[in-house]
LUMKE-597892 format. One record per atom (N, C-alpha, C): residue number from 1; residue in three letters; atom name; y, x, z. Coordinates in steps of 0.05 Angstrom, whole numbers, plus 5000, padded with zeros to 4 digits. Layout:
REM residues N
ATOM   k   r  a   c2   c1   c3
ATOM NUM ALA CA    Y    X    Z
...
END
This chain:
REM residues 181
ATOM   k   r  a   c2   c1   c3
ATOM   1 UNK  N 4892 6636 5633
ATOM   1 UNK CA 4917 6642 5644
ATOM   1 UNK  C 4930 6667 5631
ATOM   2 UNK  N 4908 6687 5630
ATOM   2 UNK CA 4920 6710 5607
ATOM   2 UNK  C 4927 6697 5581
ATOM   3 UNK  N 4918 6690 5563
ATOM   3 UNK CA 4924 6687 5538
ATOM   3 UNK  C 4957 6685 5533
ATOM   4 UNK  N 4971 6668 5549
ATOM   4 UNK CA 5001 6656 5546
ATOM   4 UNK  C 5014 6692 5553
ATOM   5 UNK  N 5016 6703 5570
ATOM   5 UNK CA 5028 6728 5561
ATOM   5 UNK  C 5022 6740 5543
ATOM   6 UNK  N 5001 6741 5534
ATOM   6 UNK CA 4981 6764 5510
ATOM   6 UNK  C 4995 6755 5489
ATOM   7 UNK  N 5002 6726 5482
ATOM   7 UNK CA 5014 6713 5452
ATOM   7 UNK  C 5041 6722 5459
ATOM   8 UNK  N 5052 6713 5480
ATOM   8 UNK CA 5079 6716 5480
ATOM   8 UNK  C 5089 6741 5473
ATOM   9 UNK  N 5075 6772 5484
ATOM   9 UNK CA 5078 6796 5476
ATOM   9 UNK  C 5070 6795 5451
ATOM  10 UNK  N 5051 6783 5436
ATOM  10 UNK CA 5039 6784 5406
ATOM  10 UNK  C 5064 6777 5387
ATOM  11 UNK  N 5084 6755 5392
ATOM  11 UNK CA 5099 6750 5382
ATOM  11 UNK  C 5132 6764 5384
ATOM  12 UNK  N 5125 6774 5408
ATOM  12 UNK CA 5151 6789 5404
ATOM  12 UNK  C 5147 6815 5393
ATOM  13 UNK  N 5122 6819 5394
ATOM  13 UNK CA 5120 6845 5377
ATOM  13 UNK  C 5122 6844 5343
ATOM  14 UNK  N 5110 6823 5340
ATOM  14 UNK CA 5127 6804 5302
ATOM  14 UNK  C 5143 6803 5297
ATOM  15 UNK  N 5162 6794 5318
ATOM  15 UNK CA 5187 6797 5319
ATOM  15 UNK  C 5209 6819 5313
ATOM  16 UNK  N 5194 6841 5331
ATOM  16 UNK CA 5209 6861 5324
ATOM  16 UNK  C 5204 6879 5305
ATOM  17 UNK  N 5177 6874 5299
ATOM  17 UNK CA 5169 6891 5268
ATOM  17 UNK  C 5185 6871 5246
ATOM  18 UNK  N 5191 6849 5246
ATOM  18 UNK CA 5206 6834 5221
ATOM  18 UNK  C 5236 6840 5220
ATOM  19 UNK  N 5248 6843 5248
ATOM  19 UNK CA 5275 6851 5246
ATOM  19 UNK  C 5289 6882 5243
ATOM  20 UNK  N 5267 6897 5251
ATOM  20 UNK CA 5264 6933 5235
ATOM  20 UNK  C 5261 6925 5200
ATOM  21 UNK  N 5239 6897 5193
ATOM  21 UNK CA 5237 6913 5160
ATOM  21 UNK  C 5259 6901 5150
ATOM  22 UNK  N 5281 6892 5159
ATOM  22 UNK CA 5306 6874 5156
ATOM  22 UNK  C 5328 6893 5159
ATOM  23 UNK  N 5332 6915 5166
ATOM  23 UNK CA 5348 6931 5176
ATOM  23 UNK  C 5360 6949 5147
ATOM  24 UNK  N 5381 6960 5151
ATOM  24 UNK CA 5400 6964 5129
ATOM  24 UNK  C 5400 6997 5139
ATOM  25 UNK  N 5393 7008 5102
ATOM  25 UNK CA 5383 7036 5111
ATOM  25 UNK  C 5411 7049 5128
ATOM  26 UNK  N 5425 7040 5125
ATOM  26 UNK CA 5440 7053 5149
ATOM  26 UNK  C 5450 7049 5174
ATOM  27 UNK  N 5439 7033 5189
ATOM  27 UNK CA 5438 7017 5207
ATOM  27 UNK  C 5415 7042 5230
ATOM  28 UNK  N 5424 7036 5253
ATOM  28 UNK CA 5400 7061 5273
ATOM  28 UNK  C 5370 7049 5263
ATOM  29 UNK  N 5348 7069 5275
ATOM  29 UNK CA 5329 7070 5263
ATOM  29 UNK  C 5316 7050 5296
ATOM  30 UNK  N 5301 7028 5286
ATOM  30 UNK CA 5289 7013 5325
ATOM  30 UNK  C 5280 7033 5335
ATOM  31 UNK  N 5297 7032 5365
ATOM  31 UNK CA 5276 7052 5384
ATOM  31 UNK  C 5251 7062 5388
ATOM  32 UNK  N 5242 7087 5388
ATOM  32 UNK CA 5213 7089 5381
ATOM  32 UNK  C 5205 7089 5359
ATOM  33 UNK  N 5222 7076 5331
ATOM  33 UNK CA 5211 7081 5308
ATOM  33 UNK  C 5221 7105 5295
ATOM  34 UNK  N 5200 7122 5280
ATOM  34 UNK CA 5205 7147 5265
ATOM  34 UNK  C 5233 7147 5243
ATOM  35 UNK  N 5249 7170 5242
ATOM  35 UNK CA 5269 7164 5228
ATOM  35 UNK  C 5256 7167 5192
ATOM  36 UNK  N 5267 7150 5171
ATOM  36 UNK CA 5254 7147 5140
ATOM  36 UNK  C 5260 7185 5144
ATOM  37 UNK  N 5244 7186 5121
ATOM  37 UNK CA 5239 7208 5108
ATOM  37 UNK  C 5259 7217 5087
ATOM  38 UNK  N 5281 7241 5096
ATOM  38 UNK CA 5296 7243 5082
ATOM  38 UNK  C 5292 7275 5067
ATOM  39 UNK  N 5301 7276 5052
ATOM  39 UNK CA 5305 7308 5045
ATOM  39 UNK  C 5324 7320 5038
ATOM  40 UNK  N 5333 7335 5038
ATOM  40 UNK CA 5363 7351 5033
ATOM  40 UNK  C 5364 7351 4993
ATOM  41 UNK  N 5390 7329 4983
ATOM  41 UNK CA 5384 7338 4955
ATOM  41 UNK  C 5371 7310 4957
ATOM  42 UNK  N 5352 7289 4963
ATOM  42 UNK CA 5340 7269 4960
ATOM  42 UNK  C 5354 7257 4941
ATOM  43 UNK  N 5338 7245 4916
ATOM  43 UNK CA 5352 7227 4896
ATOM  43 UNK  C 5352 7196 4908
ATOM  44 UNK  N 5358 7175 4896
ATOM  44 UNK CA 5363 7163 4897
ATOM  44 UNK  C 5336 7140 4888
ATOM  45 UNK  N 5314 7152 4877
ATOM  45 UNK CA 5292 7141 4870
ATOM  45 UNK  C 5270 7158 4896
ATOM  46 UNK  N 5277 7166 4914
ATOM  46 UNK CA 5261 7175 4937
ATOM  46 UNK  C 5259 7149 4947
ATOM  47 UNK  N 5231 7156 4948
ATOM  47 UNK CA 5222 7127 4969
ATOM  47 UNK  C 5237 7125 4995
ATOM  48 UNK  N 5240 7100 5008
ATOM  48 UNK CA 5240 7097 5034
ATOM  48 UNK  C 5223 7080 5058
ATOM  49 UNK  N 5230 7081 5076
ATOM  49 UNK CA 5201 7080 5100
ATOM  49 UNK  C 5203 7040 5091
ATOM  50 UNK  N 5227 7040 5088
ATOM  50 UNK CA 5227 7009 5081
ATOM  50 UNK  C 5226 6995 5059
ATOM  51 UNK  N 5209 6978 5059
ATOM  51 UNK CA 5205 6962 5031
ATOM  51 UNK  C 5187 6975 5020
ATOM  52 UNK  N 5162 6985 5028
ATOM  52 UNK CA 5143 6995 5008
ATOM  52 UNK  C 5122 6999 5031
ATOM  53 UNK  N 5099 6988 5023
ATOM  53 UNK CA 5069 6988 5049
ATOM  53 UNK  C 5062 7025 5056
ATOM  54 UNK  N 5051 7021 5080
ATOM  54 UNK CA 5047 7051 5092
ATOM  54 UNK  C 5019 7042 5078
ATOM  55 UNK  N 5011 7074 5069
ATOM  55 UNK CA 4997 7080 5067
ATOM  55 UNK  C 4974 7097 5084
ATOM  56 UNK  N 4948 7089 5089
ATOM  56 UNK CA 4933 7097 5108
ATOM  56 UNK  C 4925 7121 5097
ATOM  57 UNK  N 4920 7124 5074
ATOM  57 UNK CA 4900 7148 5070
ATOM  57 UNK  C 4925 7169 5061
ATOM  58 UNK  N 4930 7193 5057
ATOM  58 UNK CA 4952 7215 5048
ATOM  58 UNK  C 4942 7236 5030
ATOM  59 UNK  N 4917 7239 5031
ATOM  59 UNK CA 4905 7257 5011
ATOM  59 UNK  C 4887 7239 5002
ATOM  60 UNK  N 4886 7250 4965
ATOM  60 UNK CA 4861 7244 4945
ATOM  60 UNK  C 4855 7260 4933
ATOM  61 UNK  N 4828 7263 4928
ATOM  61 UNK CA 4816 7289 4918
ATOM  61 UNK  C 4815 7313 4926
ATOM  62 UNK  N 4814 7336 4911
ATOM  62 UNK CA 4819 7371 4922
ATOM  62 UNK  C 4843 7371 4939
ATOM  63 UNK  N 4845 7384 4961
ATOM  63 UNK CA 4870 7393 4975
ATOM  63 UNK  C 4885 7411 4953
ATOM  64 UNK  N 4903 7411 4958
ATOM  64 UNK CA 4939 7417 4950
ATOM  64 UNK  C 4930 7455 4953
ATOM  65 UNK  N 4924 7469 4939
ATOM  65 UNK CA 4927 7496 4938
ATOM  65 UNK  C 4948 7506 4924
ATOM  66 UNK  N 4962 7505 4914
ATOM  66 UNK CA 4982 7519 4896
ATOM  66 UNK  C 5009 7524 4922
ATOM  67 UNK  N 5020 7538 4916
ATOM  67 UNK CA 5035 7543 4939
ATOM  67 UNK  C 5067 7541 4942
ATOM  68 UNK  N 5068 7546 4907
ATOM  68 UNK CA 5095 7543 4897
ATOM  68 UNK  C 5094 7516 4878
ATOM  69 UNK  N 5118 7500 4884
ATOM  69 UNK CA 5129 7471 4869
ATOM  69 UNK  C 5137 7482 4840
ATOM  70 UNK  N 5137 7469 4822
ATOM  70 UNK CA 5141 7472 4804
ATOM  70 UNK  C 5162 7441 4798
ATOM  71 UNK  N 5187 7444 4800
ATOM  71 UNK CA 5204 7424 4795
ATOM  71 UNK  C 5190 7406 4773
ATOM  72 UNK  N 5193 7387 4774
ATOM  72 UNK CA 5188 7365 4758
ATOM  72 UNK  C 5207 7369 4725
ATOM  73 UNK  N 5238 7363 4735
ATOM  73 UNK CA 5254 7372 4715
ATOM  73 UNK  C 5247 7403 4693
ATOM  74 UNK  N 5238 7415 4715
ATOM  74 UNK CA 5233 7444 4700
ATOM  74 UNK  C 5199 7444 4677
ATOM  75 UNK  N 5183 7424 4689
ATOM  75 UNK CA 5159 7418 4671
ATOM  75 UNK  C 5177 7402 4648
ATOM  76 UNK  N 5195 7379 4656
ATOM  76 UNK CA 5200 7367 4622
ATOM  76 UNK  C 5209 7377 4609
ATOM  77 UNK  N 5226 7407 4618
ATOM  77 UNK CA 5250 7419 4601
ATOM  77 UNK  C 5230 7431 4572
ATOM  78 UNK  N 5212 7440 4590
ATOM  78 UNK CA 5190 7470 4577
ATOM  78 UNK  C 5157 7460 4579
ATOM  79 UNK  N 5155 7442 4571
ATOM  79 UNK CA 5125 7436 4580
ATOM  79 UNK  C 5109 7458 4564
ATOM  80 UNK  N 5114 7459 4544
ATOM  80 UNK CA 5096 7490 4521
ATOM  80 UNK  C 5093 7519 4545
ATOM  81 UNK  N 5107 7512 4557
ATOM  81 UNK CA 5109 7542 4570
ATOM  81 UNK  C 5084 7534 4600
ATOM  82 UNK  N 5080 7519 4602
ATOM  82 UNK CA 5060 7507 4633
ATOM  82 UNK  C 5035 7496 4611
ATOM  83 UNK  N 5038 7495 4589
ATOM  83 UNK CA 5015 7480 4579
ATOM  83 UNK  C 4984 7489 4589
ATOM  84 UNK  N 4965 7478 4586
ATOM  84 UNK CA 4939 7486 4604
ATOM  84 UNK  C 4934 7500 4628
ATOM  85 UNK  N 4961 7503 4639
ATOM  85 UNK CA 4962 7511 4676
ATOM  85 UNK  C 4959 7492 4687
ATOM  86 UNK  N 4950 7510 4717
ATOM  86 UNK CA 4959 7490 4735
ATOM  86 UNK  C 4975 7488 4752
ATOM  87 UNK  N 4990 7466 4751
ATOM  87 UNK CA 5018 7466 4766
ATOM  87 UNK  C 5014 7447 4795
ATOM  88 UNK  N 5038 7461 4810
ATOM  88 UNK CA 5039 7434 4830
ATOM  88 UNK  C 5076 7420 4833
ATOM  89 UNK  N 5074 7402 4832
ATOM  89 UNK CA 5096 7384 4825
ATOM  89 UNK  C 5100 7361 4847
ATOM  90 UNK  N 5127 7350 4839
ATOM  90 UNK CA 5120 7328 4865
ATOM  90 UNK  C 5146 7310 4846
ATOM  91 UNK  N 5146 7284 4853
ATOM  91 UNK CA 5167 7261 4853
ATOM  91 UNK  C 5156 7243 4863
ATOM  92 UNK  N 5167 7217 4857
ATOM  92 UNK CA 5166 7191 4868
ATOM  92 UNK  C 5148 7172 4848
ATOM  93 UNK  N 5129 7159 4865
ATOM  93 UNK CA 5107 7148 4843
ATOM  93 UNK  C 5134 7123 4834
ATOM  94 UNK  N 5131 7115 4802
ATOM  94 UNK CA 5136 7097 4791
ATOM  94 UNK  C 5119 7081 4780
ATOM  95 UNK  N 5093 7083 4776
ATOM  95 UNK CA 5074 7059 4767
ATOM  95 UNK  C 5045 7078 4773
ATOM  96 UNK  N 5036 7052 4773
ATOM  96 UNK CA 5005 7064 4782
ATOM  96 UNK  C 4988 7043 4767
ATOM  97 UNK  N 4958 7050 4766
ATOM  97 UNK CA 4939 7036 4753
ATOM  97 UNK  C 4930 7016 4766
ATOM  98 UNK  N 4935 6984 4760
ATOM  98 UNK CA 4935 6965 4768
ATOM  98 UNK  C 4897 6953 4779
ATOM  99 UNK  N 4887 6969 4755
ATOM  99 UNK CA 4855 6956 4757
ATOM  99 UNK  C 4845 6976 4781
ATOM 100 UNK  N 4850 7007 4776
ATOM 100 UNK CA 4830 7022 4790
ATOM 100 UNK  C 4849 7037 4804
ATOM 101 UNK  N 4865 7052 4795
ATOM 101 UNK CA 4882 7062 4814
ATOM 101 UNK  C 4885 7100 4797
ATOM 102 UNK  N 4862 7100 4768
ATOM 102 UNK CA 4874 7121 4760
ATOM 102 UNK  C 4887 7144 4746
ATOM 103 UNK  N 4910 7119 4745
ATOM 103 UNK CA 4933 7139 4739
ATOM 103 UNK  C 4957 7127 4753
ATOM 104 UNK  N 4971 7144 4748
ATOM 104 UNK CA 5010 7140 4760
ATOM 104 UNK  C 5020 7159 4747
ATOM 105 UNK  N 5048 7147 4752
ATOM 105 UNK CA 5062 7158 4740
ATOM 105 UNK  C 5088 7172 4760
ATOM 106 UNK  N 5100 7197 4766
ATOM 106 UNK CA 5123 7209 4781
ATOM 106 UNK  C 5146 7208 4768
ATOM 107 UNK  N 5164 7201 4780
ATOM 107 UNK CA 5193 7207 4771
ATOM 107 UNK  C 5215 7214 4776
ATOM 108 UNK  N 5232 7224 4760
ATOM 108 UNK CA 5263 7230 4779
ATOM 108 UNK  C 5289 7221 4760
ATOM 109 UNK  N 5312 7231 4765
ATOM 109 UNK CA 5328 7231 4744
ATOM 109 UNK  C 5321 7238 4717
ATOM 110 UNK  N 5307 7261 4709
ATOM 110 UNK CA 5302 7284 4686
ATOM 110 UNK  C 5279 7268 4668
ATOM 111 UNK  N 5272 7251 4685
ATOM 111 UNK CA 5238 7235 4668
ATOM 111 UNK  C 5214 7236 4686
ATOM 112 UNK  N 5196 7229 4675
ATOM 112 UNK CA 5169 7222 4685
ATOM 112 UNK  C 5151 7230 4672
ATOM 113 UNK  N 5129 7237 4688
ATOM 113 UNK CA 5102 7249 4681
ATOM 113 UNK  C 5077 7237 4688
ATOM 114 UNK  N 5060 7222 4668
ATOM 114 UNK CA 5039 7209 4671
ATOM 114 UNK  C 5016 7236 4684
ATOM 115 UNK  N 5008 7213 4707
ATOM 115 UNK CA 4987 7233 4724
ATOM 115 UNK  C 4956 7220 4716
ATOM 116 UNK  N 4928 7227 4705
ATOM 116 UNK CA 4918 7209 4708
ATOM 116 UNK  C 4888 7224 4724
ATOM 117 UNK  N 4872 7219 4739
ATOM 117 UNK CA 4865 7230 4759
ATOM 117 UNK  C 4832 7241 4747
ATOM 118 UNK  N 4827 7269 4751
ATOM 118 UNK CA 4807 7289 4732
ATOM 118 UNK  C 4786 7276 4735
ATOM 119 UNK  N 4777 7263 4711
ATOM 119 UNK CA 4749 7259 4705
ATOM 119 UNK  C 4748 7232 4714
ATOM 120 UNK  N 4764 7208 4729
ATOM 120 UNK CA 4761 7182 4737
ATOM 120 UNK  C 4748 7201 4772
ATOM 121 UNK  N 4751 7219 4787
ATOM 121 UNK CA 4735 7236 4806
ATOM 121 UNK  C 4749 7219 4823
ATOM 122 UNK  N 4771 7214 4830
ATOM 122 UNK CA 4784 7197 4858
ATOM 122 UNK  C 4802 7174 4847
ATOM 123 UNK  N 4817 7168 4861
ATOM 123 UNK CA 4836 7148 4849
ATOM 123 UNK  C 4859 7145 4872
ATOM 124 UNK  N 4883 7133 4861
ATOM 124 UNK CA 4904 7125 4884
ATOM 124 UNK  C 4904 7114 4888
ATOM 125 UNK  N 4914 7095 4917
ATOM 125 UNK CA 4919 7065 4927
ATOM 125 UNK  C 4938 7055 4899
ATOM 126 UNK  N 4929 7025 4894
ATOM 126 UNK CA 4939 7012 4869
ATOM 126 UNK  C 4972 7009 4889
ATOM 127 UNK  N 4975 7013 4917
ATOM 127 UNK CA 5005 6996 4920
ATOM 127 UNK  C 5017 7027 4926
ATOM 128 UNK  N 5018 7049 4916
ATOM 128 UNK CA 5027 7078 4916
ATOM 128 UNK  C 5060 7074 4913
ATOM 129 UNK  N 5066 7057 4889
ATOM 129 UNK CA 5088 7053 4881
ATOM 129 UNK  C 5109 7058 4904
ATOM 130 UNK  N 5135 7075 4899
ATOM 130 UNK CA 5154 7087 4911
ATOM 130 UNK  C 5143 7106 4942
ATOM 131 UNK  N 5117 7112 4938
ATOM 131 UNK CA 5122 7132 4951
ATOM 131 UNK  C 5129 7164 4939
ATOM 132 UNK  N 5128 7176 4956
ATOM 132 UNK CA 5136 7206 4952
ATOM 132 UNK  C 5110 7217 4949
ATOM 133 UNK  N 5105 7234 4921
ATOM 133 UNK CA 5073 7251 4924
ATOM 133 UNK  C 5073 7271 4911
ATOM 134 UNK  N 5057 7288 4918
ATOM 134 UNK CA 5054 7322 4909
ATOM 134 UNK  C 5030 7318 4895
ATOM 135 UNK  N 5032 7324 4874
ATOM 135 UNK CA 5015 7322 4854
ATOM 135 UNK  C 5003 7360 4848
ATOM 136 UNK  N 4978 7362 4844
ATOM 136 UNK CA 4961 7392 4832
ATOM 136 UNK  C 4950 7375 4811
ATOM 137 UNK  N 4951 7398 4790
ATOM 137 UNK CA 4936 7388 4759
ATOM 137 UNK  C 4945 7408 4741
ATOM 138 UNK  N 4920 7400 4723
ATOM 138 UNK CA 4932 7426 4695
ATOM 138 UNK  C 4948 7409 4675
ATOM 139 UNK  N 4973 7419 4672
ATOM 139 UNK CA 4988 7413 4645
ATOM 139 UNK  C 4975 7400 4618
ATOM 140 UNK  N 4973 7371 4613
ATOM 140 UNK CA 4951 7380 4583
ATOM 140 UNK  C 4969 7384 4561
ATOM 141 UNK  N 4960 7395 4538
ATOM 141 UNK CA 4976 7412 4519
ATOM 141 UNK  C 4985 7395 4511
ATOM 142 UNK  N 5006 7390 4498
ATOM 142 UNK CA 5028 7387 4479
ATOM 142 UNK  C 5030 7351 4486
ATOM 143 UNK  N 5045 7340 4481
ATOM 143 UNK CA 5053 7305 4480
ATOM 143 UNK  C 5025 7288 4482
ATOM 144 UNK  N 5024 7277 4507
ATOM 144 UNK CA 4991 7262 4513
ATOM 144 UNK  C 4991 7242 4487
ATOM 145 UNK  N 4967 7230 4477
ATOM 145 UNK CA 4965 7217 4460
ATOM 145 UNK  C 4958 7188 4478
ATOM 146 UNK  N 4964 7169 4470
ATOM 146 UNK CA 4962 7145 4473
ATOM 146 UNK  C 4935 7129 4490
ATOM 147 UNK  N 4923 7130 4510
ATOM 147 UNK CA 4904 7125 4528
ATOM 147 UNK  C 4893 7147 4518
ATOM 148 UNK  N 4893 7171 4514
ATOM 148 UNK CA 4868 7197 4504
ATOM 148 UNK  C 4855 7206 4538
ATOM 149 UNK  N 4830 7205 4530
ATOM 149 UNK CA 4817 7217 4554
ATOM 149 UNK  C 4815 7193 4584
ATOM 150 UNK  N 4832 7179 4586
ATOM 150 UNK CA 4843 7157 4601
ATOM 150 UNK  C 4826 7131 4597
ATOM 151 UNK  N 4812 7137 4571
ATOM 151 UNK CA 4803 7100 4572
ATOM 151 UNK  C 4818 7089 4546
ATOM 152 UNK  N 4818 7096 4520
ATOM 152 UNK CA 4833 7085 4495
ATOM 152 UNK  C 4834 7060 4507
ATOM 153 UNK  N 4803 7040 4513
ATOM 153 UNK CA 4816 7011 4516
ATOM 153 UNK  C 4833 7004 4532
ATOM 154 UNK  N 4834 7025 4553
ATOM 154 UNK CA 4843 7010 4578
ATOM 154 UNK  C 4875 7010 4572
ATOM 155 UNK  N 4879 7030 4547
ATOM 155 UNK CA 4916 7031 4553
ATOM 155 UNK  C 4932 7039 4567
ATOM 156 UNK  N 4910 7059 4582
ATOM 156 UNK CA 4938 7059 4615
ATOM 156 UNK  C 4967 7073 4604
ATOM 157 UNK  N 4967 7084 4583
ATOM 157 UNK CA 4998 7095 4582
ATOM 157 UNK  C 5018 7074 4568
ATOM 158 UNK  N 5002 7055 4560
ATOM 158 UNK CA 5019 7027 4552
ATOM 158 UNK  C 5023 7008 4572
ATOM 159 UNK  N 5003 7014 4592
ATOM 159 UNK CA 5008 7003 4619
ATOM 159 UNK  C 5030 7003 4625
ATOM 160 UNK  N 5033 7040 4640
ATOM 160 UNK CA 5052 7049 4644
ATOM 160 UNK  C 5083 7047 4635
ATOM 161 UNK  N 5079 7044 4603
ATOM 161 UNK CA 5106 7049 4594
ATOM 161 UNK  C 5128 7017 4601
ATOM 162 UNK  N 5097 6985 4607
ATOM 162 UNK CA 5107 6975 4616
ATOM 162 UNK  C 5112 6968 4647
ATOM 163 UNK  N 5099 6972 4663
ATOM 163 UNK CA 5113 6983 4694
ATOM 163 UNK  C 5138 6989 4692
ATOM 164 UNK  N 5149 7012 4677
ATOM 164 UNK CA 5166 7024 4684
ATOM 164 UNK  C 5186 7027 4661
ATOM 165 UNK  N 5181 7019 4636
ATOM 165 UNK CA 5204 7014 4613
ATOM 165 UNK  C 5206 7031 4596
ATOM 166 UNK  N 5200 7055 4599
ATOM 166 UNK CA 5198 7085 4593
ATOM 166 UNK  C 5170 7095 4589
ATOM 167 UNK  N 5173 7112 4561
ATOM 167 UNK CA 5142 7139 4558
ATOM 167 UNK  C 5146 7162 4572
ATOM 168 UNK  N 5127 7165 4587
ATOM 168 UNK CA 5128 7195 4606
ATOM 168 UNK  C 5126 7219 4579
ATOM 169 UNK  N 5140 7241 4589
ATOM 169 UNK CA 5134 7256 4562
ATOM 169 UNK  C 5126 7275 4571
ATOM 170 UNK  N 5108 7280 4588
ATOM 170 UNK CA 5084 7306 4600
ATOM 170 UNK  C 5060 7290 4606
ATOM 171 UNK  N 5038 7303 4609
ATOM 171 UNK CA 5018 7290 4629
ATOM 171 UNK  C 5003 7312 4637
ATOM 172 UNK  N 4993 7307 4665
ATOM 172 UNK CA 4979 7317 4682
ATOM 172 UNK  C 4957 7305 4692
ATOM 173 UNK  N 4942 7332 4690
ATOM 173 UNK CA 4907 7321 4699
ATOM 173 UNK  C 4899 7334 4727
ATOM 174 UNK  N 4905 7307 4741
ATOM 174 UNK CA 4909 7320 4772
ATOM 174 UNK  C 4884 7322 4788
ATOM 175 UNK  N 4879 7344 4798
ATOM 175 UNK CA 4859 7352 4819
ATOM 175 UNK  C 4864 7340 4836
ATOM 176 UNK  N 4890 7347 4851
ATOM 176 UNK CA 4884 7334 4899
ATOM 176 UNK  C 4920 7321 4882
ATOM 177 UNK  N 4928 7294 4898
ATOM 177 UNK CA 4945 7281 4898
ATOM 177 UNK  C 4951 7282 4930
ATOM 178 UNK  N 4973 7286 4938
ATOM 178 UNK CA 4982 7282 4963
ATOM 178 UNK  C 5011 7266 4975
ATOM 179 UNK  N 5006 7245 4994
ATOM 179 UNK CA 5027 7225 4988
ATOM 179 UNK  C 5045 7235 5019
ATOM 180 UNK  N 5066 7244 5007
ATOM 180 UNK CA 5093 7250 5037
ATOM 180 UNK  C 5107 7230 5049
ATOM 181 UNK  N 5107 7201 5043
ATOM 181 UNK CA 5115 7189 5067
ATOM 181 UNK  C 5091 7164 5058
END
């Protein structure tokens, strides 16, 4: 006799999670649901809460110690000048490593920076794509070479360049990855 309410609530609760992921980013947010993640200045390649899977886990690897951001734009302008530091940075993942999960790539207007994760030590969810993440890592010196350090066979920066159409022209060898929405 229970079961017939239990489905009937089961289904309207389907219901209303299908007609929220249907909803037009400017349209109210469903009652009770959190408003997307905006930021003041947000580009236009900032993830949103819609159209891209939540992610369970939010940290990988070392926690986030650096304290100050280091603009993304401001690493492509001058990379010689950050070379073998460590920076902390943030954009929007644009491709990620399909087999294992490690590398990705961040981006904004200014370009993108292949991340690929120190030593194979952690890895990212392979479905990262358009979220928002704060990346820690040291600068590696001068124009990454072509899968160097990454796995020659595996190609991941040819991976990458097809994901996303484009060569990242920095790379970072990231300690703790941290994902904001």
């Amino acid at each position: 006799m229970r079961a017939k309410p239990i489905a009937s609530l089961f289904f309207l609760v389907l219901a209303q999670l299908g007609c929220s992921a249907e909803r037009k980013p400017d349209a109210e947010p469903a009652p009770g649901a959190a408003p997307p993640a905006t930021a003041e200045g947000a580009s236009p390649m900032q993830a949103s809460a819609s159209g891209i899977a939540r992610l369970e886990k939010k940290q990988f690897g070392a926690p986030i110690t650096e304290s100050s951001t280091t603009p993304l734009p401001a690493l492509l302008q001058e990379p010689g000048k950050f070379s073998g530091k460590t920076v902390r940075t943030e954009g929007v993942v644009s491709a990620v490593c399909k087999s294992m999960g490690c590398w990705m790539e961040i981006a904004d207007e200014s370009g993108s920076a292949h991340i690929k994760m120190a030593g194979h030590s952690f890895f990212v969810p392979k479905d990262a794509s358009g979220h928002r993440a704060v990346v820690q890592g040291k600068m590696v010196a001068g124009e990454a070479e072509e899968g160097a350090a990454c796995g020659a066979k595996d190609n991941c920066r040819g991976e990458a360049e097809k994901q996303t159409g484009r060569v990242a022209k920095i790379e970072l060898e990231a300690t703790g990855v941290q994902f904001l929405d």
